[in-house]
C-alpha positions in Angstrom: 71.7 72.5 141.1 71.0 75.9 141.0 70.5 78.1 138.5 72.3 81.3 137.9 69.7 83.2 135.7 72.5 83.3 132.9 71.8 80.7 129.6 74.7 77.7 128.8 75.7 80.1 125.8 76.2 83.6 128.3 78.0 80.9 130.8 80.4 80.1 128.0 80.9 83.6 126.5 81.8 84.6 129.6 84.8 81.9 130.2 86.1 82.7 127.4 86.6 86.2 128.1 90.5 87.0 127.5 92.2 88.5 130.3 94.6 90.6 127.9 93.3 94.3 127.6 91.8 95.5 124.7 94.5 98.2 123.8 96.9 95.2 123.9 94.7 93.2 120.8 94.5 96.6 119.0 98.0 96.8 119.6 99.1 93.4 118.3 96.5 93.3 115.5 98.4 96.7 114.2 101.8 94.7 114.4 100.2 92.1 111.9 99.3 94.3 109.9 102.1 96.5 109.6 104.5 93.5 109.1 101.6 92.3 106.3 101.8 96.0 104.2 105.6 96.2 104.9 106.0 92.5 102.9 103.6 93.4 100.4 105.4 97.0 99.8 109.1 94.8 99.4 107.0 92.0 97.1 106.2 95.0 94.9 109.2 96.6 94.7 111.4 93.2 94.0 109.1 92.5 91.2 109.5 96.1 89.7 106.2 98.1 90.0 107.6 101.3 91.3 110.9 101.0 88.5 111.0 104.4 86.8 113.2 103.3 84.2 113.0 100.9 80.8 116.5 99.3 81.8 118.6 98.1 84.2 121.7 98.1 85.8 124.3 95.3 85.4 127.1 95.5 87.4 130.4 93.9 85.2 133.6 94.0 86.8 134.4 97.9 88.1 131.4 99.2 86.2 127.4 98.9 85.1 126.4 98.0 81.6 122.8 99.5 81.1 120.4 96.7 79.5 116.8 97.3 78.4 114.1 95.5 79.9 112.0 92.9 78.1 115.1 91.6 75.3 114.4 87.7 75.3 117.3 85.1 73.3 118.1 87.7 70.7 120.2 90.7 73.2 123.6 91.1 72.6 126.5 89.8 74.9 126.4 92.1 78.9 129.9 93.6 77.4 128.1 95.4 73.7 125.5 97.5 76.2 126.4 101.1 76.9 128.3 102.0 79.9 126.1 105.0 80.7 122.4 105.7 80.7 120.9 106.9 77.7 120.0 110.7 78.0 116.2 111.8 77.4 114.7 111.1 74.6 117.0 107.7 73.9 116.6 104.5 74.6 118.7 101.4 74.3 117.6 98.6 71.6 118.4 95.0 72.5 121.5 94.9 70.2 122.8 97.3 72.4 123.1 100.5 70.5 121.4 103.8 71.8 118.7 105.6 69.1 116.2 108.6 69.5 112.4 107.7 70.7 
C-alpha cells in the first residue's frame, strides 16, 4: 500500500469537504437566521412587549369597548367599559369608569 504523505485524519477532512460553495452556506445560514429573529420579533409582539398602551381593544358587536390591562375576577361586564379611549391624563379602572392619573 502506499502512502500518500497525508495523515488518516487530513484523508478524512478532505472527503468530507462539501461540494456546495461557501457563499451558498453563508447564504443559507442568513435564511436561518432571519426566519429565527423574524419569529422571535412576532413571539414578542403577541405577548405584548412593544404595547404602548395600558388597555386593550375589545371588539363587541359594531364597536370596541376599551378594557384596562391587568383586572383579574373583579372587572365589570365587556358592555360597562368605555366606548372610546380615555384622553391623556385618564385612565380606565377595572369597574369601568374613566378617572384622572
Amino acid at each position: 500500500m502506499a502512502r500518500s504523505g497525508k495523515s488518516r485524519a487530513q484523508r478524512r477532512r478532505e472527503e468530507r469537504q462539501p461540494d456546495e460553495p461557501a457563499g451558498r452556506r453563508w447564504l443559507r445560514w442568513g435564511g436561518a437566521l432571519l426566519a429565527v429573529a423574524v419569529i422571535a420579533f412576532a413571539t414578542a409582539d403577541a405577548l405584548g412587549a412593544f404595547k404602548s398602551t395600558a388597555y386593550t381593544a375589545v371588539p363587541h358587536g359594531s364597536h370596541d369597548h376599551y378594557v384596562p390591562d391587568r383586572c383579574g375576577e373583579d372587572a365589570a361586564r365587556i358592555g360597562e367599559f368605555p366606548t372610546q379611549p380615555p384622553d391623556k391624563g385618564e385612565r380606565i379602572t377595572c369597574s369601568g369608569r374613566v378617572i384622572p392619573e
